[in-house]
ROSE-4610 file (N, C-alpha, C; in Angstrom, 1 decimal, always signed):
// ROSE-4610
residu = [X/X/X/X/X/X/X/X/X/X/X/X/X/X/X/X/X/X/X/X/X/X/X/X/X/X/X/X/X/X/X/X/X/X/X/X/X/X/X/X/X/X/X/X/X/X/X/X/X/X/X/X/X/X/X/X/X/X/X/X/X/X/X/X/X/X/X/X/X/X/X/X/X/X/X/X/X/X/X/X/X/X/X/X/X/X/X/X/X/X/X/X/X/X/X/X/X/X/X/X/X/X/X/X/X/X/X/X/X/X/X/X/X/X/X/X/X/X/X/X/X/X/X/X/X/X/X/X/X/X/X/X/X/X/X/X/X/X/X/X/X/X/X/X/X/X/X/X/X/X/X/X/X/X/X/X/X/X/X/X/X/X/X/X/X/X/X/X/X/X/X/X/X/X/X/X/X/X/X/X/X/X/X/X/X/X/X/X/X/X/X/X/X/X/X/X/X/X/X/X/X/X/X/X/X/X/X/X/X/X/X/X/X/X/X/X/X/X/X/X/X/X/X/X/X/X/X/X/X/X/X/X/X/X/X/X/X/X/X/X/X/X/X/X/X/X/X/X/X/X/X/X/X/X/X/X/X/X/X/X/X/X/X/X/X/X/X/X/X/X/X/X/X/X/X/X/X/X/X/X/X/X/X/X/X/X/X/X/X/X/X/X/X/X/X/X/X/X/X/X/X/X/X/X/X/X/X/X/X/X/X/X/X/X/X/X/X/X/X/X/X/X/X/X/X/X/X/X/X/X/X/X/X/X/X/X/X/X/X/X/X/X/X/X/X/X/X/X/X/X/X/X/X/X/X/X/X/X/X/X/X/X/X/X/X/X/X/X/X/X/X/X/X/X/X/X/X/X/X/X/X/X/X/X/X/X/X/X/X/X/X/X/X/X/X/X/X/X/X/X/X/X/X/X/X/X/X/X/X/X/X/X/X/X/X/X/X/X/X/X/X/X/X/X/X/X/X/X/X/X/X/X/X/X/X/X/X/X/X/X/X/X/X/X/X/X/X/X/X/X/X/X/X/X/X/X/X/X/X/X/X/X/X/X/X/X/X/X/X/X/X/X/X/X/X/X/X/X/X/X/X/X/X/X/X/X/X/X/X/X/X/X/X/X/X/X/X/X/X/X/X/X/X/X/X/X/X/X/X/X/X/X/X/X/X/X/X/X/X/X/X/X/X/X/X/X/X/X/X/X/X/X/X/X/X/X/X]
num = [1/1/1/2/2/2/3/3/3/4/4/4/5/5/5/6/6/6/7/7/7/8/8/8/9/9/9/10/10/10/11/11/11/12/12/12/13/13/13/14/14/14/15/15/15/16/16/16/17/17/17/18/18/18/19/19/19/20/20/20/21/21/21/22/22/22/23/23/23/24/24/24/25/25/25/26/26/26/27/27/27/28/28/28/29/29/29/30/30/30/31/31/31/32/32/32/33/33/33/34/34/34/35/35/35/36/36/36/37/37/37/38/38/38/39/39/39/40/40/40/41/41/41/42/42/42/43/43/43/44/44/44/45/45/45/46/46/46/47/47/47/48/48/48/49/49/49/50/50/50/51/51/51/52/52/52/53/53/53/54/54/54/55/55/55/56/56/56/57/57/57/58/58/58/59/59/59/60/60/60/61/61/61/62/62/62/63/63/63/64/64/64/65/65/65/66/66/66/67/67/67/68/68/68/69/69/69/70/70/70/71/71/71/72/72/72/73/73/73/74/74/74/75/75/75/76/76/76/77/77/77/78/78/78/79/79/79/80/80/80/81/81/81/82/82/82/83/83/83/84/84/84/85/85/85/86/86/86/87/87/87/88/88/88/89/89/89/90/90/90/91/91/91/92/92/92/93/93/93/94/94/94/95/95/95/96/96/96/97/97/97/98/98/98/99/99/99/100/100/100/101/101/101/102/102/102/103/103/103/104/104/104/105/105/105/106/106/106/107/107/107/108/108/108/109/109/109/110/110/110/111/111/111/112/112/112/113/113/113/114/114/114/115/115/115/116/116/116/117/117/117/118/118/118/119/119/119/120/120/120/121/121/121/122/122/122/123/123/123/124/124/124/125/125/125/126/126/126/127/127/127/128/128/128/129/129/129/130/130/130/131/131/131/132/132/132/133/133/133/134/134/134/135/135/135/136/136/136/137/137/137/138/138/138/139/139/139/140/140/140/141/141/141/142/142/142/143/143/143/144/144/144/145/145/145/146/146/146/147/147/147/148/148/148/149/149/149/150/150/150/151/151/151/152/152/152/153/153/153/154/154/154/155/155/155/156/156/156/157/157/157/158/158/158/159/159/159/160/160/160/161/161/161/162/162/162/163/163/163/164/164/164/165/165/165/166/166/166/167/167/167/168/168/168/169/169/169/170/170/170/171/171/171/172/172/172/173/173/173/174/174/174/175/175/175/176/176/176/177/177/177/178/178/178/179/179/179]
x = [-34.5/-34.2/-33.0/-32.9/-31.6/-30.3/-30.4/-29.0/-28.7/-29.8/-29.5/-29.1/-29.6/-29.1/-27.1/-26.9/-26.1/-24.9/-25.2/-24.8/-24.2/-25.2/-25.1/-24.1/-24.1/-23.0/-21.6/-21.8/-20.1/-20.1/-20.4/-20.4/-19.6/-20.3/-20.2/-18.9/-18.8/-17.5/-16.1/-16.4/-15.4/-14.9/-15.9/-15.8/-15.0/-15.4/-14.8/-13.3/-13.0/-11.6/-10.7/-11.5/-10.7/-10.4/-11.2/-11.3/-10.2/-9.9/-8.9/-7.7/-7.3/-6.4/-5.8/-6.9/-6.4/-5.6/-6.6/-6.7/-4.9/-4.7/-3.4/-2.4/-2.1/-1.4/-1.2/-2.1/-1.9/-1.6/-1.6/-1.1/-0.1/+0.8/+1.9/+3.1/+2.6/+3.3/+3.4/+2.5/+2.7/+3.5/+3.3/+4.5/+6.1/+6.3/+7.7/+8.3/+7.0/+7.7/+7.8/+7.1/+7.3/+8.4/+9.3/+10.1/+11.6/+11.3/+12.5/+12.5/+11.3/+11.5/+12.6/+12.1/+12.6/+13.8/+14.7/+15.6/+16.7/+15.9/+16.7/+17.0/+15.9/+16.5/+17.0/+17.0/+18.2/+19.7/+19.5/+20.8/+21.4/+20.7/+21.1/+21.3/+20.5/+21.0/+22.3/+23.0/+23.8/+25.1/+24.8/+26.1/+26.1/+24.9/+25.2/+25.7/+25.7/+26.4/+27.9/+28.3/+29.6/+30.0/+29.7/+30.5/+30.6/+29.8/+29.4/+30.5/+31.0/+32.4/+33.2/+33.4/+34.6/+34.8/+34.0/+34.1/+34.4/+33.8/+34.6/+35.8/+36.1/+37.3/+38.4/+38.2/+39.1/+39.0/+38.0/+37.8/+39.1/+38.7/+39.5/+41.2/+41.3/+43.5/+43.7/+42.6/+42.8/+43.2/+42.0/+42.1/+44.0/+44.1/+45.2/+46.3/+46.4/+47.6/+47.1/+46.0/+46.1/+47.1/+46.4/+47.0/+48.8/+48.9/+50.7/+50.8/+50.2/+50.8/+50.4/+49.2/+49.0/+50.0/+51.2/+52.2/+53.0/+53.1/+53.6/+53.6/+53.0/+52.8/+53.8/+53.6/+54.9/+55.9/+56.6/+57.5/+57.6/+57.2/+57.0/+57.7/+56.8/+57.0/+58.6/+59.2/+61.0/+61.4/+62.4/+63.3/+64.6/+64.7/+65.9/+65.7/+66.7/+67.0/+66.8/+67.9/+68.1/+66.5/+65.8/+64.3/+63.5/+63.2/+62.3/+62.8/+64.2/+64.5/+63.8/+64.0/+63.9/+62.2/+61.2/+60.1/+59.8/+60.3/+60.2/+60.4/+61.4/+62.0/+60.8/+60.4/+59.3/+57.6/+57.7/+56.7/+56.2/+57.9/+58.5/+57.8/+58.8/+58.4/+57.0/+56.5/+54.3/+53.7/+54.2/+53.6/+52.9/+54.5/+54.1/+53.3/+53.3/+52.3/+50.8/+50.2/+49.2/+48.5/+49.7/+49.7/+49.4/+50.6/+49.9/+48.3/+47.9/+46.5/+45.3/+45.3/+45.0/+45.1/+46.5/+46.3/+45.3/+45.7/+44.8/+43.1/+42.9/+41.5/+41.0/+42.2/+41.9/+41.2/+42.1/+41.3/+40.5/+39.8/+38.2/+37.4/+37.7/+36.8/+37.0/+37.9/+37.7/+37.3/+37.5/+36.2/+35.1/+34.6/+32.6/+32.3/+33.7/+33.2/+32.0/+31.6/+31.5/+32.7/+33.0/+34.4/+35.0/+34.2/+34.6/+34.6/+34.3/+34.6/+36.0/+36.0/+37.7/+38.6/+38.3/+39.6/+39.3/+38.6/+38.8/+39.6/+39.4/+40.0/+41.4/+41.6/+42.8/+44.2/+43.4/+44.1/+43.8/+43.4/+43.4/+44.9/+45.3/+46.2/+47.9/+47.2/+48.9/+48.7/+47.9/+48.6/+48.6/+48.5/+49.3/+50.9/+51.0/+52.5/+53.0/+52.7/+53.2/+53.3/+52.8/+52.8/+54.3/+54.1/+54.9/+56.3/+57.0/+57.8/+58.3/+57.4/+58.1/+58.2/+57.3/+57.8/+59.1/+59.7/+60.8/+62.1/+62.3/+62.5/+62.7/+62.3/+61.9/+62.8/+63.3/+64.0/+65.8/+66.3/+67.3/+67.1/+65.9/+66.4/+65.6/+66.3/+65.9/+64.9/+65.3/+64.0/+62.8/+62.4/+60.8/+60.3/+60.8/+60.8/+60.0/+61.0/+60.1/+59.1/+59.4/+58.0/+56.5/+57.3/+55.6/+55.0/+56.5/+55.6/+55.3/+55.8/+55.1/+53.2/+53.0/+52.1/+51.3/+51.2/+50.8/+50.2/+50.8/+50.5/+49.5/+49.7/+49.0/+47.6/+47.0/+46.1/+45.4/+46.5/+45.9/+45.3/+46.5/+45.8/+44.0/+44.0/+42.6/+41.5/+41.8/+41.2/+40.3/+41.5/+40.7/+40.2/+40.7/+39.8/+38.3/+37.6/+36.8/+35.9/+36.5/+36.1/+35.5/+36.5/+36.0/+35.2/+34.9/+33.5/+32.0/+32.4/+31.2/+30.9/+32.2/+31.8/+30.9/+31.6/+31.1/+30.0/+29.7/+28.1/+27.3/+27.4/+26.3/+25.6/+27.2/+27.2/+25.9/+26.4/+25.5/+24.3/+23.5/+22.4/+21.7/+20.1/+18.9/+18.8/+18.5/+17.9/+16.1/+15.4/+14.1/+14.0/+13.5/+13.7/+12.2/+12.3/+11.2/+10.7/+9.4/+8.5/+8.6]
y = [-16.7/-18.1/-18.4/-17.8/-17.9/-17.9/-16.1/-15.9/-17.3/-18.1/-18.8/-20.4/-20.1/-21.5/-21.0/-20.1/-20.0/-19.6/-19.6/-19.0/-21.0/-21.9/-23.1/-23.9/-23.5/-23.8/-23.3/-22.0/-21.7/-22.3/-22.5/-23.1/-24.3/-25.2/-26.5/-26.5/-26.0/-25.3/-25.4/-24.3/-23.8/-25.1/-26.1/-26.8/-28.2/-28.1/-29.5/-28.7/-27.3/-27.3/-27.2/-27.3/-26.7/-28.9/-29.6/-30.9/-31.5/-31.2/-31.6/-30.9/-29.7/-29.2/-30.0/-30.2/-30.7/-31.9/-32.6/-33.9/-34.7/-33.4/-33.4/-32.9/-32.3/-32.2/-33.4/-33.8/-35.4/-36.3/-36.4/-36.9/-37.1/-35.3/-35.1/-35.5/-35.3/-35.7/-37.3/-37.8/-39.4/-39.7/-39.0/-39.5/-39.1/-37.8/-37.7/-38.7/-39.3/-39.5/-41.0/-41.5/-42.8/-42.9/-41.7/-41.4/-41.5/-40.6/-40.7/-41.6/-42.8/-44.4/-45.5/-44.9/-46.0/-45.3/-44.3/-44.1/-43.9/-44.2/-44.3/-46.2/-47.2/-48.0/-48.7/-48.1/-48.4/-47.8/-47.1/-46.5/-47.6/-47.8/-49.2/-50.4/-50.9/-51.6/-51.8/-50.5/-50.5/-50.3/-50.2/-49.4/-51.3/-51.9/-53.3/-54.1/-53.8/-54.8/-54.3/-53.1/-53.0/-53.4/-53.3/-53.7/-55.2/-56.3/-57.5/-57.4/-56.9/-57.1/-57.0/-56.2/-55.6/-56.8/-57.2/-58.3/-59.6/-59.8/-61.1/-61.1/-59.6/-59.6/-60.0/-59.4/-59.4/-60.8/-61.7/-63.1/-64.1/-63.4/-64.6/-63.9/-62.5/-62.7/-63.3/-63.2/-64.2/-65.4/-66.0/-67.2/-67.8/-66.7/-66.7/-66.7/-65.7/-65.9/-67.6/-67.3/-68.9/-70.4/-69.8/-71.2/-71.7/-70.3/-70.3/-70.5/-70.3/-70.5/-72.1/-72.2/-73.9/-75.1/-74.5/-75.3/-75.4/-74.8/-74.7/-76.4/-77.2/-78.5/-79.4/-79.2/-79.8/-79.5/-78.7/-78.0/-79.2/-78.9/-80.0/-81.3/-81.5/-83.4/-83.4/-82.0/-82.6/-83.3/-83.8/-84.7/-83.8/-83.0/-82.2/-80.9/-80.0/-78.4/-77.5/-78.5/-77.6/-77.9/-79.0/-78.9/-77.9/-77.9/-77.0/-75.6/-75.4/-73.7/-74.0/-74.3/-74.4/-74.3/-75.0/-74.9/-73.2/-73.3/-71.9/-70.9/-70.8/-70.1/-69.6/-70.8/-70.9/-70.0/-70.6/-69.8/-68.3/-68.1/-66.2/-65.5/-66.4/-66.2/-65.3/-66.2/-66.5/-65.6/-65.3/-64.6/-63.1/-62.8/-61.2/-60.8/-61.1/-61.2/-61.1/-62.5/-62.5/-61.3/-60.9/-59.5/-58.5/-58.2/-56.9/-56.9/-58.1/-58.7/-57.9/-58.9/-58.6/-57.2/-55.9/-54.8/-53.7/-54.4/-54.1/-54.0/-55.1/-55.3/-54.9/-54.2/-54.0/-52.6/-52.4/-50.3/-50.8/-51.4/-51.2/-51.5/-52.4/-52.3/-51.0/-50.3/-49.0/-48.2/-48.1/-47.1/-47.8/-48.5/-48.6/-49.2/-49.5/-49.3/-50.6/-50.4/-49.3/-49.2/-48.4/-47.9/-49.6/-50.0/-50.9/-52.4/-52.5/-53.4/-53.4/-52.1/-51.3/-51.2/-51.1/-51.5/-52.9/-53.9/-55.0/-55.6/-55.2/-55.6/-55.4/-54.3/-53.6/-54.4/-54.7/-55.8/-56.7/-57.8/-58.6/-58.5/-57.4/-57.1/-56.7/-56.4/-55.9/-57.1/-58.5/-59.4/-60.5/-60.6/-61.1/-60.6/-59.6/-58.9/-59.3/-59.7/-60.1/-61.3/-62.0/-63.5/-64.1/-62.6/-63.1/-62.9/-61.6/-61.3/-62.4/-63.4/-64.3/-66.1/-65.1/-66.6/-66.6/-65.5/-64.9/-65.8/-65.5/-65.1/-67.1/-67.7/-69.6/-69.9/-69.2/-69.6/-69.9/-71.0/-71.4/-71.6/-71.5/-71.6/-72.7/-73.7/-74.8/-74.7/-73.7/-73.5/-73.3/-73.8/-74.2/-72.2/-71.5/-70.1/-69.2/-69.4/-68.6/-69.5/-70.8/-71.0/-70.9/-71.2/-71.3/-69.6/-68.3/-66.6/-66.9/-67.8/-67.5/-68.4/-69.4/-70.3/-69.1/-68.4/-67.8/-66.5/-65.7/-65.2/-65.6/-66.7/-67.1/-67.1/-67.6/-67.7/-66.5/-65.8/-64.2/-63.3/-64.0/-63.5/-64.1/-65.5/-66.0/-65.6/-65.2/-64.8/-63.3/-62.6/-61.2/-61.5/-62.5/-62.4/-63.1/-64.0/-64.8/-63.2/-61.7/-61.0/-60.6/-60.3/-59.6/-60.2/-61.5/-62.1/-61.6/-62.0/-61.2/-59.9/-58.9/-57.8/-57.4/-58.1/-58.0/-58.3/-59.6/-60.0/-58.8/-58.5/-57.7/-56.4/-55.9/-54.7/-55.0/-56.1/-57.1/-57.0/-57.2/-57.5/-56.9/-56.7/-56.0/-55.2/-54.5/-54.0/-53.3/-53.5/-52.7/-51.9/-50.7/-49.4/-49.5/-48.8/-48.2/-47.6/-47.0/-45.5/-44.8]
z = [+21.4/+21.3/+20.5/+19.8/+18.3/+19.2/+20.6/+21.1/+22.2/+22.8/+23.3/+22.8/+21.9/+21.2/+20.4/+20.3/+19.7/+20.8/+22.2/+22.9/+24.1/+23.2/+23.8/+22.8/+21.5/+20.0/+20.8/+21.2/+21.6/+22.7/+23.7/+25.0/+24.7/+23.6/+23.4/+22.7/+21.4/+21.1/+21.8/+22.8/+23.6/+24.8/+25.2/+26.1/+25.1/+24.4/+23.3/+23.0/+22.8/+22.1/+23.8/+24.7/+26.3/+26.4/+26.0/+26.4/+25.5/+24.4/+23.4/+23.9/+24.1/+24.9/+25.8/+27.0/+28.0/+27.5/+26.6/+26.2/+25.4/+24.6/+23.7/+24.6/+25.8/+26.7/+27.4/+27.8/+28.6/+27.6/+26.5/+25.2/+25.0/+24.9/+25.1/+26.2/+27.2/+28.7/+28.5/+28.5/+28.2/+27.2/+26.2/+24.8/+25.3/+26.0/+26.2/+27.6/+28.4/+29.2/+28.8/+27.6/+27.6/+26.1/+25.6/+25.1/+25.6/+27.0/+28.1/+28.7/+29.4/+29.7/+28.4/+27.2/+26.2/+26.0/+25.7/+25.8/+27.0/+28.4/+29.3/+29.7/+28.7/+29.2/+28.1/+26.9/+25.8/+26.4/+27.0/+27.2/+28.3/+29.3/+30.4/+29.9/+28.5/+28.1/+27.3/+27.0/+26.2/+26.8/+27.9/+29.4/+29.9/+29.8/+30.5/+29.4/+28.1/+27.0/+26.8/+27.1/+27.2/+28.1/+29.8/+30.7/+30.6/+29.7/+29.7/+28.9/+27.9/+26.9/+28.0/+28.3/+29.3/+29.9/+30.9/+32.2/+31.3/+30.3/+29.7/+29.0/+28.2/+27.6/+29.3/+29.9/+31.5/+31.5/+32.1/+32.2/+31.4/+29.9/+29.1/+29.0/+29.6/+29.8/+30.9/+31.9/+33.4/+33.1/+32.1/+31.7/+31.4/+29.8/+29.5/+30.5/+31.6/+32.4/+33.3/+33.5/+34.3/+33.7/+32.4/+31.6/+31.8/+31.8/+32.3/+33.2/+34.3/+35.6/+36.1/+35.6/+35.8/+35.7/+35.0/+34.1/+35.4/+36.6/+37.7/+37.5/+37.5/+38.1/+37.5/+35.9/+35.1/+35.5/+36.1/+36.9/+38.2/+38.4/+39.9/+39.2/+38.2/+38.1/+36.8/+37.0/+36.5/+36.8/+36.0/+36.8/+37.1/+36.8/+37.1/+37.2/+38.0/+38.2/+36.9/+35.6/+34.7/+33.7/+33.8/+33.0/+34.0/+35.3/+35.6/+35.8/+35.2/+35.2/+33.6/+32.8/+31.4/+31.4/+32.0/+32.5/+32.7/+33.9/+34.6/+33.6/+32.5/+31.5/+30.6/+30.1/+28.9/+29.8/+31.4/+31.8/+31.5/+32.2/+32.6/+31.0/+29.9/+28.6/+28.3/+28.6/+28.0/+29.4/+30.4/+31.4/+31.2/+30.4/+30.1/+29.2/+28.1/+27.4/+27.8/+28.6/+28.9/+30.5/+30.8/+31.7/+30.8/+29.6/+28.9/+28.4/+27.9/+27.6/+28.1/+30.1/+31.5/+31.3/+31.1/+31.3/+30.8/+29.1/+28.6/+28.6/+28.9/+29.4/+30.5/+31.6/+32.6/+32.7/+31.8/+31.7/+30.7/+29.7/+29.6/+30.4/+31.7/+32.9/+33.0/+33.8/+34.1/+33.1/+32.1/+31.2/+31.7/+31.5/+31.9/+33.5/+34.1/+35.7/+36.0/+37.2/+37.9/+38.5/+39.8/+40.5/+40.8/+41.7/+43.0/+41.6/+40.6/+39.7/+38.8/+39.0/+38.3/+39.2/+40.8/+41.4/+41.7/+41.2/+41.5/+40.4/+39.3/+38.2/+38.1/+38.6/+38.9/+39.8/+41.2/+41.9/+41.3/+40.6/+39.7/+39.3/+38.5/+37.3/+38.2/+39.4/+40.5/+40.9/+41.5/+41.5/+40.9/+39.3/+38.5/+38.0/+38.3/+38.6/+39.5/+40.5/+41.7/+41.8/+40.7/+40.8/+39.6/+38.4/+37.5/+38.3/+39.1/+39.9/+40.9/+41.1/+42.2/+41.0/+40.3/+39.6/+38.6/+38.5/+37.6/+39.1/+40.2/+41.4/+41.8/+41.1/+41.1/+40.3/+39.1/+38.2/+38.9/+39.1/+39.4/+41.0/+41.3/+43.0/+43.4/+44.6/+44.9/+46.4/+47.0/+48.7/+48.2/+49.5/+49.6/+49.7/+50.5/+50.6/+49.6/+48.4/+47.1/+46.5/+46.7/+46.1/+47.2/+48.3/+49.3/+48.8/+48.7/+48.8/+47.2/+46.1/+44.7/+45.0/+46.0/+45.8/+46.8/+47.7/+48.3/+47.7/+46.5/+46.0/+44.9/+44.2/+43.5/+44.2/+45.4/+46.0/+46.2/+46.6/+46.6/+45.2/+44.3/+42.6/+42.4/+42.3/+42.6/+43.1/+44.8/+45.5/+45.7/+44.5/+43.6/+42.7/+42.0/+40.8/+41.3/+41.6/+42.2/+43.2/+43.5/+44.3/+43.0/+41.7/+40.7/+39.9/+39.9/+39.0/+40.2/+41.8/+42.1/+41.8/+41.8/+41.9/+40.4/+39.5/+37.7/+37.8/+38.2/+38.5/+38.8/+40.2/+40.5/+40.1/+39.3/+38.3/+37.2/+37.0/+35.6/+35.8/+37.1/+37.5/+37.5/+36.7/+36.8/+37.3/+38.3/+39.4/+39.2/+39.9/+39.8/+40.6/+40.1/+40.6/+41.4/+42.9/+43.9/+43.4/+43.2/+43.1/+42.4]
């Protein structure tokens, strides 16, 4: 009677350290994987607070070159050739600047991307060059010609940038993962 009672101690024994085993294994697997959940979505959060710099530092040289090019209008309402070259002058001036800005900011888009946000940012930045190029190109000239290709381009500058706030947006956006 002793070997079977002692034979039901190890049994019990053996069944409680196989149950803790199991037990601290499933323990385990749960701790690393809710280790690798919290550091994979620190890490997303930290990849979406940079590109959130990035997209606004870009935003505010856009801003900056807009502010110059806006001035197009005072231009308009001269009363003379030699005030709206002198206009035009002061533009050309304040242009580049806010392009090296724009350039600048342009490649920290492209460091944190994604791609299709960094060539948006990019044409953003070739046509604000294209815009400062015809607006250099205004200075002393009286046809409608350069200004309709400088007003045309401007539309086109816009028209990327407005691609590049969606494209930033959607980069920006949550997503919830399937399965």
């Amino acid at each position: 009677m002793a070997n079977s009672g002692l034979w039901v101690g190890v049994l019990t024994a053996l069944t409680a350290l196989g149950a803790s085993y199991v037990t601290s294994r499933a323990t385990l697997r749960a701790a690393l994987a809710q280790a690798r959940t919290t550091a994979r979505a620190q890490a997303l959060r930290e990849q979406s607070d940079r590109r959130r710099s990035a997209y606004r530092e870009m935003m505010t040289c856009v801003h900056a070159f807009n502010a110059v090019t806006w001035q197009i209008d005072d231009v308009d309402a001269a009363p003379d050739r030699a005030a709206r070259d002198r206009l035009l002058m002061q533009m050309y001036e304040r242009i580049g600047p806010a392009i090296g800005d724009m350039n600048r900011a342009m490649h920290e888009v492209r460091l944190d991307g994604p791609a299709e946000v960094s060539d948006a940012a990019d044409r953003v930045r070739d046509l604000a060059r294209r815009v400062q190029a015809l607006l250099k190109a205004l200075i002393g000239d009286d046809g409608p010609e350069r200004r309709e290709a400088y007003d045309a381009a401007y539309r086109d500058f816009r028209e990327s940038y407005v691609t590049f706030i969606g494209l930033a947006r959607g980069a920006l956006e949550v997503k919830e993962e399937n399965g």
